[in-house]
Backbone bond lengths (Angstrom), bond angles and torsions (degrees), N, CA, C in turn:
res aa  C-N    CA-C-N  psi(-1)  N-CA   C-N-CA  omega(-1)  CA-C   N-CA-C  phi
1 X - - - 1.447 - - 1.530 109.69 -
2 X 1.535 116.10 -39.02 1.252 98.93 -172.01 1.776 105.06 -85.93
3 X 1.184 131.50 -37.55 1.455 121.32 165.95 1.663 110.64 -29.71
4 X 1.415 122.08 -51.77 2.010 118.78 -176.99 1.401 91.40 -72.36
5 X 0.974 147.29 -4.31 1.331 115.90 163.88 1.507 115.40 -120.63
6 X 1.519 135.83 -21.18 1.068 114.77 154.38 1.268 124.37 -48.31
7 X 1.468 123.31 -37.50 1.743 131.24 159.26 1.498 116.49 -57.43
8 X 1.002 139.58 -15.66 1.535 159.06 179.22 1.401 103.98 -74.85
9 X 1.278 107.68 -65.48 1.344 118.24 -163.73 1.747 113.03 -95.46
10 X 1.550 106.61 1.76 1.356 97.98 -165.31 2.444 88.79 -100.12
11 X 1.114 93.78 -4.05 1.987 119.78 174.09 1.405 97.12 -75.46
12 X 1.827 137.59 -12.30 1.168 139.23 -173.22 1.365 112.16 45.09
13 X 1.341 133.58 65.67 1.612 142.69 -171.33 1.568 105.30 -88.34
14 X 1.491 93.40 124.30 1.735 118.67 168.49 1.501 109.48 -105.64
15 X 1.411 112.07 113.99 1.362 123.49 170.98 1.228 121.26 -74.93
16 X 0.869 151.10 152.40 1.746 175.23 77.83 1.510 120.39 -50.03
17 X 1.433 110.40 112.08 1.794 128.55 162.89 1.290 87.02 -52.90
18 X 1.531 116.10 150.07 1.197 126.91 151.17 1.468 107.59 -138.74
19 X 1.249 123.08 -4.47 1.520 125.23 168.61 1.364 94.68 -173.10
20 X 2.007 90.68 152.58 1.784 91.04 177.78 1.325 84.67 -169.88
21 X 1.898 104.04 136.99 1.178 126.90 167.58 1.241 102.83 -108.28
22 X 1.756 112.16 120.97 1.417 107.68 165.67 1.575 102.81 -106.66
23 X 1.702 116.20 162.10 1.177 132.22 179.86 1.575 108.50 -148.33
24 X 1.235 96.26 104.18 2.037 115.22 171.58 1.617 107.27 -67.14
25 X 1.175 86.78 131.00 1.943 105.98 162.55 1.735 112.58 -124.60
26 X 1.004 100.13 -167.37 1.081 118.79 156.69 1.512 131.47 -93.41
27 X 1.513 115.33 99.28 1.367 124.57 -159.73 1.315 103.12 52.88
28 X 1.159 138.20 38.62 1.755 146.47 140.72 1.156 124.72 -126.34
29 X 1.659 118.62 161.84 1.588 97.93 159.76 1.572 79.31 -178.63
30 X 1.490 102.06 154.12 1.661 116.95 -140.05 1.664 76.23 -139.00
31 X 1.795 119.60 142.63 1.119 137.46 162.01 1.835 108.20 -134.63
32 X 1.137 100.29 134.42 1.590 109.83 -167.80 1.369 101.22 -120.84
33 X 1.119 150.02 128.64 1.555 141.54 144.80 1.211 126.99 -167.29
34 X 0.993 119.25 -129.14 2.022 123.83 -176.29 1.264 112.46 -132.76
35 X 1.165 113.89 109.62 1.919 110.76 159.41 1.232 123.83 -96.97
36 X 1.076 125.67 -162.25 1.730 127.85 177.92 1.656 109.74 -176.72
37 X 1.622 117.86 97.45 0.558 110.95 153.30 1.554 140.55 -83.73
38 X 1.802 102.50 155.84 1.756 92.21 165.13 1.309 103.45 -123.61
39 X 1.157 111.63 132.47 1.656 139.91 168.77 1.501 110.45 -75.36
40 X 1.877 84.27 106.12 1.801 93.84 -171.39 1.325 105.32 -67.18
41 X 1.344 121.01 -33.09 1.695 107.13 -179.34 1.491 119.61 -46.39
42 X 1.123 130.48 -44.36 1.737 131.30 -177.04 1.524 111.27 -123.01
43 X 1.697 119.03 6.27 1.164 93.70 170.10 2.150 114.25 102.62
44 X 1.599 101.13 -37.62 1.577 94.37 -162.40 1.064 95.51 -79.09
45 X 1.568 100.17 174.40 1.834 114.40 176.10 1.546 104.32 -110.88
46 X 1.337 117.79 157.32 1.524 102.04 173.78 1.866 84.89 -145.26
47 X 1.486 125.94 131.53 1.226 140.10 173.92 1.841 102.86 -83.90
48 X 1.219 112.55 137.49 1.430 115.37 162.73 1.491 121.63 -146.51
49 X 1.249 125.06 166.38 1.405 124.44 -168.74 1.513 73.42 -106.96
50 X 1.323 87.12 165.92 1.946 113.62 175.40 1.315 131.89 -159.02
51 X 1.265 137.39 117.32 1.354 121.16 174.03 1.561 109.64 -99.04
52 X 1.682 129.78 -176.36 1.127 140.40 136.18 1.776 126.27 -161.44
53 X 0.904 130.63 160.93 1.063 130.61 -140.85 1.642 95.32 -148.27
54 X 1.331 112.00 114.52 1.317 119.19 -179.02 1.368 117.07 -113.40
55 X 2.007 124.49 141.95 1.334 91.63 172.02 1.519 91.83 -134.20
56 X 1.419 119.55 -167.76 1.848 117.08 -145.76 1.733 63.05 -123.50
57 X 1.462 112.13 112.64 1.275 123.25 152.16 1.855 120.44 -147.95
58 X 1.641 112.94 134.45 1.394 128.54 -161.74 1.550 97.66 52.80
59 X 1.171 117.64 82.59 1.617 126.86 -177.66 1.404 111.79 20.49
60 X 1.183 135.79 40.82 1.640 128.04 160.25 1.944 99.78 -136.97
61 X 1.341 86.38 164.61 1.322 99.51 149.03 1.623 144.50 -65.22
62 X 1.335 128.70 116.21 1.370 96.71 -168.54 2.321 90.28 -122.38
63 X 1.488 88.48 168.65 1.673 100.09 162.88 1.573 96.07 -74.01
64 X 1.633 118.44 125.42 1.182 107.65 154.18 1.819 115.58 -111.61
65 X 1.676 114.98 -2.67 1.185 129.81 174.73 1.446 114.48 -166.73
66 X 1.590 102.84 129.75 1.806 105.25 178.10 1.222 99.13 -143.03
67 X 1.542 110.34 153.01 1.895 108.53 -173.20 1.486 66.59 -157.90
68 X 1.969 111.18 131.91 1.354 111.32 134.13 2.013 91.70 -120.92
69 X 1.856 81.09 -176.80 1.416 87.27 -178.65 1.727 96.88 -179.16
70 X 1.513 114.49 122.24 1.392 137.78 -165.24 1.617 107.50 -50.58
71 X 1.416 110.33 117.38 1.711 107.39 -176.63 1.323 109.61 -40.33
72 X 0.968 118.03 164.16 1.529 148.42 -176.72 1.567 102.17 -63.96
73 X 1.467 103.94 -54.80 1.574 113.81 -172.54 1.507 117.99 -66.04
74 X 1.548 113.80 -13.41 1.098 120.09 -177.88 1.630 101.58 -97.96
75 X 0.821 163.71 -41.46 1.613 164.21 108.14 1.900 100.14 10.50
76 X 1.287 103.19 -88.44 1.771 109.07 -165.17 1.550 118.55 -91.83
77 X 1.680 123.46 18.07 0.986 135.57 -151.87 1.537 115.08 24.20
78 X 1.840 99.19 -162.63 2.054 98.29 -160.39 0.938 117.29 -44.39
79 X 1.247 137.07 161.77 1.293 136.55 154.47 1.832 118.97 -73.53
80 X 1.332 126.95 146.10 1.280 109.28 -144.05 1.818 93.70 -102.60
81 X 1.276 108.48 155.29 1.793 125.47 -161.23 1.952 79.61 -79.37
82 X 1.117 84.96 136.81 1.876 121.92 177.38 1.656 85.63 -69.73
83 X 1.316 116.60 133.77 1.392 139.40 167.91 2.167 99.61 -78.82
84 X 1.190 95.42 86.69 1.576 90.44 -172.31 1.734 112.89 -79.37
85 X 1.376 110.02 15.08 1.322 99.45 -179.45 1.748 95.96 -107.27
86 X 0.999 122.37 -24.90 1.448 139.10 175.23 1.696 106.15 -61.95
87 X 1.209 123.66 -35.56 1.661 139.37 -158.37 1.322 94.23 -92.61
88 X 1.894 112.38 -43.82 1.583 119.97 -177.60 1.766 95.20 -65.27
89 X 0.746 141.70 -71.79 1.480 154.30 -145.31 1.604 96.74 -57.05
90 X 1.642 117.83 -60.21 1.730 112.21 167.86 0.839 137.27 -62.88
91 X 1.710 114.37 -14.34 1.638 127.29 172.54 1.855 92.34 -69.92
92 X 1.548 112.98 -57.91 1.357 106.81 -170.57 1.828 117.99 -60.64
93 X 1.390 102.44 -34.25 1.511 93.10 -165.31 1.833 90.34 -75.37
94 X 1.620 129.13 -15.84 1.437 109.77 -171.12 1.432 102.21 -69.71
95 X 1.719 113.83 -51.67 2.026 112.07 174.70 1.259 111.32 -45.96
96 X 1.255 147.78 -40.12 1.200 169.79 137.43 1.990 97.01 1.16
97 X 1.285 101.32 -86.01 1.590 109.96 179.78 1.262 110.86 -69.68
98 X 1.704 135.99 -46.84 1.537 123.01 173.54 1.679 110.15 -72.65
99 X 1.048 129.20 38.47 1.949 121.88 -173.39 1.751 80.01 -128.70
């Protein structure tokens, strides 16, 4: 663990929120969303989803759980646009056989 992030951080990474779900508890509260960093050393961006999970212990806040992990789209690029005239045609031929 500490080798991925001395390598992490030695890329000089600037974060940006780009979405965030927060959710209040009681002495918890959970934020889920997307960041994107860019790594001042070379310039790239890398997008990630993220959660964490905080709880109110010895009067502060602490991390009690965090998981990010690099979108999907950035690994296998876009995901490819649905042929909607193809989708129309099986919706019709299925009414077609149940009528």
């Amino acid at each position: 663990i500490k080798d991925y992030f001395v390598s992490f951080l030695q890329k000089k990474p600037q974060g940006e929120i780009l979405e965030s779900n927060v959710t209040i508890g009681h002495n918890w509260c959970q934020d889920a969303g997307i960041y994107e960093f860019t790594m001042g050393a070379t310039g790239d961006k890398v997008k990630g989803r993220y959660s964490f999970v905080y709880v109110w212990e010895d009067e502060q806040w602490k991390i009690s759980h965090h998981h990010s992990s690099v979108m999907p789209e950035a690994l296998l690029g876009p995901a490819p646009k649905p042929d909607v005239k193809k989708v129309s045609t099986v919706v019709e031929e299925k009414a077609i056989v149940s009528a």
